[in-house]
C-alpha positions in Angstrom: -89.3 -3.0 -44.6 -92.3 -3.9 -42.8 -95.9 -4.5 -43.9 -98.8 -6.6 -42.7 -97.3 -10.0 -44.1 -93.9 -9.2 -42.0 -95.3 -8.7 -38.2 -98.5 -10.2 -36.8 -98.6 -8.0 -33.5 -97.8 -4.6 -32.8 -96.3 -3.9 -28.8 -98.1 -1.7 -26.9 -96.7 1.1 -23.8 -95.5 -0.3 -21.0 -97.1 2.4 -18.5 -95.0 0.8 -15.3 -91.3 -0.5 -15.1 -91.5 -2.6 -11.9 -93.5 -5.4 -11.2 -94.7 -3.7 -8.3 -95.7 -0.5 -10.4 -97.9 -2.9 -13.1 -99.6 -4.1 -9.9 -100.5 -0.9 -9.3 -101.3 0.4 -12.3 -103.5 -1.9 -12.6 -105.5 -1.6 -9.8 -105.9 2.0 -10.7 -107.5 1.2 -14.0 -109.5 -1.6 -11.7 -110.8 0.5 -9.9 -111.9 3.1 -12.4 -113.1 -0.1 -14.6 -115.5 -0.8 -11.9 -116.5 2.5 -11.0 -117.6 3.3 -14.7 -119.6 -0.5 -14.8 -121.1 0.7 -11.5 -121.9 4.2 -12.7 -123.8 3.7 -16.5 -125.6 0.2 -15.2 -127.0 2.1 -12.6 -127.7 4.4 -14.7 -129.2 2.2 -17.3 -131.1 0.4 -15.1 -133.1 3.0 -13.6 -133.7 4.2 -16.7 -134.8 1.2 -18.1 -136.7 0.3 -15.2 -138.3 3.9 -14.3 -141.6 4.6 -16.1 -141.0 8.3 -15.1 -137.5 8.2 -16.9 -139.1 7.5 -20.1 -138.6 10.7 -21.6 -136.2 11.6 -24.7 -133.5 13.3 -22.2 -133.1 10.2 -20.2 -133.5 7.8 -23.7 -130.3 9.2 -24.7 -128.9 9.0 -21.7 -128.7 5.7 -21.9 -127.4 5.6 -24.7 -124.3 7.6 -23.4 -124.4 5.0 -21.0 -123.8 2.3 -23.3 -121.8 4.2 -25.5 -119.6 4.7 -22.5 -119.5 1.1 -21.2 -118.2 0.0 -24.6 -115.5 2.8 -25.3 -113.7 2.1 -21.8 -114.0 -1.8 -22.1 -112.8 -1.2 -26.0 -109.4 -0.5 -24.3 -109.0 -1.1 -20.0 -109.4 -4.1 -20.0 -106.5 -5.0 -22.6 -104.1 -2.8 -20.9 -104.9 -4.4 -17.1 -104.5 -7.5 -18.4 -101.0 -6.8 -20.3 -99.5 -5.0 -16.9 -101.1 -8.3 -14.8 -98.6 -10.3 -17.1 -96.2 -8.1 -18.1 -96.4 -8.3 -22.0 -97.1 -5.7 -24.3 -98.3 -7.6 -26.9 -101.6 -6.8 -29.1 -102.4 -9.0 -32.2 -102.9 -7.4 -35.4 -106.6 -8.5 -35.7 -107.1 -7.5 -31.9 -105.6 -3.8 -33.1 -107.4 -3.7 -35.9 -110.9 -4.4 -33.8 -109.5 -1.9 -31.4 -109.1 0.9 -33.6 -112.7 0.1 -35.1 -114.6 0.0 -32.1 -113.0 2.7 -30.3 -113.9 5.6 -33.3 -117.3 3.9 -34.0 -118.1 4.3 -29.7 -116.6 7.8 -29.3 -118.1 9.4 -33.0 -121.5 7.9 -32.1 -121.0 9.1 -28.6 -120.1 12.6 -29.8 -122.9 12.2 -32.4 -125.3 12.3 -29.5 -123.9 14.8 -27.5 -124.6 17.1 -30.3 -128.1 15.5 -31.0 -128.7 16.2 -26.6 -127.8 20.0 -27.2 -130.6 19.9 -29.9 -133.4 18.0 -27.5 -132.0 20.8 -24.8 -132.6 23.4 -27.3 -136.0 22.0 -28.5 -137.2 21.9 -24.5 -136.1 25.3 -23.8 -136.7 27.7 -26.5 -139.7 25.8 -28.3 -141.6 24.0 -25.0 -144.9 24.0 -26.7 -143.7 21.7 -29.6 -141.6 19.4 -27.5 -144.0 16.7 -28.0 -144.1 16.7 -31.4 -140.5 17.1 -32.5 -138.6 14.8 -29.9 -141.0 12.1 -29.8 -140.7 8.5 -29.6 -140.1 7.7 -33.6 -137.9 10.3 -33.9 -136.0 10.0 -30.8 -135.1 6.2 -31.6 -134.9 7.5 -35.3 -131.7 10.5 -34.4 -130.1 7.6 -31.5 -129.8 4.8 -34.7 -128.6 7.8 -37.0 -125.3 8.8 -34.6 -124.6 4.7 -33.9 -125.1 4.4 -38.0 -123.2 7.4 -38.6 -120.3 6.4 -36.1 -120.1 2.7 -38.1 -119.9 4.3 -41.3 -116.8 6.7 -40.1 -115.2 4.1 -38.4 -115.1 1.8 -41.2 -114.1 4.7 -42.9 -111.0 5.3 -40.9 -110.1 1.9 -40.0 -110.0 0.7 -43.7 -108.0 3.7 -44.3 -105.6 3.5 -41.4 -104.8 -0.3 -42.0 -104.6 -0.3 -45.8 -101.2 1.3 -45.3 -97.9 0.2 -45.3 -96.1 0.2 -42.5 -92.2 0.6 -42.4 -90.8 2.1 -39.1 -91.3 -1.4 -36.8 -94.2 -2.1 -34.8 -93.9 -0.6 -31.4 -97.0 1.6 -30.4 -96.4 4.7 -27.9 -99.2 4.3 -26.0 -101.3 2.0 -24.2 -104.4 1.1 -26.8 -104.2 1.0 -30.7 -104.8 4.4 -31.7 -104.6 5.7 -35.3 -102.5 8.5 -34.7 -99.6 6.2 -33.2 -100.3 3.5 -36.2 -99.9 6.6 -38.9 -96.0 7.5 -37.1 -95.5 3.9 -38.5 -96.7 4.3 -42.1 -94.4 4.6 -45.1 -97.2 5.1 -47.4 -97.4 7.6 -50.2 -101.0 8.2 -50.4 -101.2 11.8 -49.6 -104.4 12.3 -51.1 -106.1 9.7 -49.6 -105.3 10.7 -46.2 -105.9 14.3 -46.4 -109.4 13.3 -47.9 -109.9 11.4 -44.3 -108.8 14.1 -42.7 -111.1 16.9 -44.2 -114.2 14.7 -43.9 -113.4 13.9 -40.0 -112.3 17.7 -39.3 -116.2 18.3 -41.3 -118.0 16.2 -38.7 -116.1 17.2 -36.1 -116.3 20.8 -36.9 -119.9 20.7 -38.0 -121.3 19.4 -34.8 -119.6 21.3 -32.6 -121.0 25.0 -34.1 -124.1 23.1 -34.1 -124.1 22.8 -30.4 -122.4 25.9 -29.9 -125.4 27.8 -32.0 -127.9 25.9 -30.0 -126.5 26.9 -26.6 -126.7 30.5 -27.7 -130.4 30.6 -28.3 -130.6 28.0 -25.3 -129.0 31.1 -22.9 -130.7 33.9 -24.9 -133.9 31.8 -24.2 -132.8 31.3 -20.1 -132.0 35.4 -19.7 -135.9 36.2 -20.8 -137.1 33.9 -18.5 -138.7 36.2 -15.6 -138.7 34.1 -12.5 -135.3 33.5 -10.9 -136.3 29.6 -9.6 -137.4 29.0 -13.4 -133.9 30.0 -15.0 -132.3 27.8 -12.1 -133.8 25.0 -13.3 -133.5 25.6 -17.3 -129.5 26.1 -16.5 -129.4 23.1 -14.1 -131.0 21.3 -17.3 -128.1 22.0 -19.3 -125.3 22.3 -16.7 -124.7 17.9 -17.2 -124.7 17.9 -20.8 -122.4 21.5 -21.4 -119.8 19.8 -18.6 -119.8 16.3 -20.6 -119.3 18.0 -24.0 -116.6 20.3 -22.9 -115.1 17.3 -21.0 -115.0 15.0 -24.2 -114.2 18.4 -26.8 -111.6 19.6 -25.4 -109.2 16.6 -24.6 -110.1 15.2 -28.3 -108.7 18.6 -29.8 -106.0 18.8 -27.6 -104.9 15.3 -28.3 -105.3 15.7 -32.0 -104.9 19.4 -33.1 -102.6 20.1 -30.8 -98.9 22.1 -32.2 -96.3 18.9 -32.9 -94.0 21.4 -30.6 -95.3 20.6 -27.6 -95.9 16.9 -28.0 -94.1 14.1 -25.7 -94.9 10.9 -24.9 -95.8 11.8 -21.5 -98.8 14.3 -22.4 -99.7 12.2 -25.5 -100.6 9.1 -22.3 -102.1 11.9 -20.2 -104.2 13.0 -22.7 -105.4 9.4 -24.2 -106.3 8.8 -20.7 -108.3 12.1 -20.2 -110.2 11.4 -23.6 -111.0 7.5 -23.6 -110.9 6.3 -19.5 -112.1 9.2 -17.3 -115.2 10.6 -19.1 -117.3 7.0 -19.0 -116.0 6.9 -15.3 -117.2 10.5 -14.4 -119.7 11.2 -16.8 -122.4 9.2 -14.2 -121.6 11.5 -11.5 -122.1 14.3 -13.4 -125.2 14.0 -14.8 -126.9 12.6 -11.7 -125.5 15.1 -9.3 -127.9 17.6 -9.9 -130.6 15.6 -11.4 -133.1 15.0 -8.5 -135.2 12.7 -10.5 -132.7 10.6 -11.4 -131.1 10.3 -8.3 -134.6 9.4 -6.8 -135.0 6.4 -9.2 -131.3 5.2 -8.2 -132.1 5.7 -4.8 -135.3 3.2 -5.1 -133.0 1.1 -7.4 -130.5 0.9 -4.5 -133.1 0.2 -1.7 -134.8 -2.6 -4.0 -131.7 -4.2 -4.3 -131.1 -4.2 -0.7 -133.9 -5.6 0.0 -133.6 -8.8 -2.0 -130.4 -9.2 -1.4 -131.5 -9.4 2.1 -134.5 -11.9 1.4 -131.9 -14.2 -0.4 -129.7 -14.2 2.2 -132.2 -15.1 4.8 -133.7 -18.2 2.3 -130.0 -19.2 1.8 -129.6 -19.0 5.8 
């Protein structure tokens, strides 16, 4: 019988057999570490830096941004460094952490993708009160509520999740602590207790997503009465990032978690952990500042001022 006093680590998925295979495993999640770094701090440094980005869109951009840099350093940089010396080892504290910070990062984060589908909705379909709604006080006022809101539900679950006992060993399928691996490990009996969790995370999750499915109605019923063609090109090419993000980030969290127990394996359980907690904070960059000329103006000055004094301090150094 096992429990918390019995076993202070749990073992983690060993992605790669060989030595050679770990070594390249993890330069694959190197190199997508550093393209994600490189991606949302360019991102929030031009925003940051910008005067013209100082608008509510861009505001919660950054925030993505940061709610991105934290989810993929909540569990890459753990997993690189088990392959670089081939253990599989994770404390229980460090599990514990892992757990909490990765549902408080991706909640918020999904927390504001639903609040961006409202300031989409707000700028499309009611321009003339733009201003008032989204401004500044209530802009930072809706960013603290989804990094409040993810705290709250990540205490929530993580309280829940390690408060039960845990009888079938302490090896983890999969490469980061995550709660529906722990839960295969529980012996507990508190039924009610967990399907209380449950309901309240399938409410939020549920609940936000018909919010910003409603909004994107009225946002396209708003687009199709638009009369010039140029001017529904650019209110679709305003939503186009923020509709590929969300069904980038919706649909591998349902998968992963609603899908039938039929068709799960260990295999597409990995794929699909990867899909939902390493490849959206590495892509979601390039999406939103491929069609986005103004931000890929301020990155381009971002670039060249860089450049520039990296070139002054190598001549002074020379």
């Amino acid at each position: 019988m096992y429990n918390r006093s019995s076993f202070n680590e749990f073992l983690l998925l060993v992605l790669m057999d060989t030595q050679e295979l770990q070594l390249l495993h993890f330069s694959l999640f190197l190199g997508i570490y550093l393209a994600a770094l490189l991606g949302n701090g360019l991102i929030i440094t031009a925003v940051a830096c910008d005067h013209r980005l100082h608008t509510p869109m861009y505001f919660f951009l950054l925030n993505l941004s940061l709610l991105d840099l934290g989810s993929i350093s909540v569990t890459v940089p753990k997993s690189m460094a088990n392959s670089l010396w081939d253990t599989r080892a994770i404390s229980y504290s460090e599990c514990a952490a892992q757990v909490f910070l990765l549902l408080f990062l991706l909640s918020a984060e999904y927390f504001l993708l639903t609040v961006m589908a409202y300031d989409r909705f707000v700028a499309i379909c009611k321009p003339l009160h733009y201003e008032t709604l989204m401004g500044t006080r209530a802009c930072v006022k809706m960013a603290a509520a989804d990094w409040g809101s993810g705290f709250l539900y990540a205490v929530l679950q993580t309280a829940n999740t390690f408060s039960l006992s845990l009888c079938q060993g302490n090896v983890l399928e999969q490469f980061f602590c995550e709660i529906a691996q722990i839960l295969k490990l529980s012996c507990s009996s508190s039924y009610l207790r967990e399907v209380g969790v449950v309901v309240v995370s399938l409410c939020l999750f549920f609940g936000c997503f018909i919010f910003i499915v409603l909004s994107y109605v009225q946002i396209f019923t708003a687009e199709l009465r638009i009369p010039s063609e140029q001017g529904r090109h650019k209110a679709f090419s305003m939503c186009l990032p923020h509709l590929a993000v969300v069904s980038l980030f919706v649909s591998t969290l349902t998968f992963a978690y609603l899908k039938p127990p039929s068709i799960s394996s260990p295999v597409l359980d990995l794929a699909l952990a990867v899909l939902y907690s390493v490849v959206p904070p590495a892509v979601n960059p390039l999406i939103y500042s491929l069609r986005n000329k103004e931000l890929k103006e301020a990155l381009r000055k971002l670039v060249q001022w860089a450049t520039v004094h990296a070139d002054r301090l190598a001549v002074n150094l020379s």
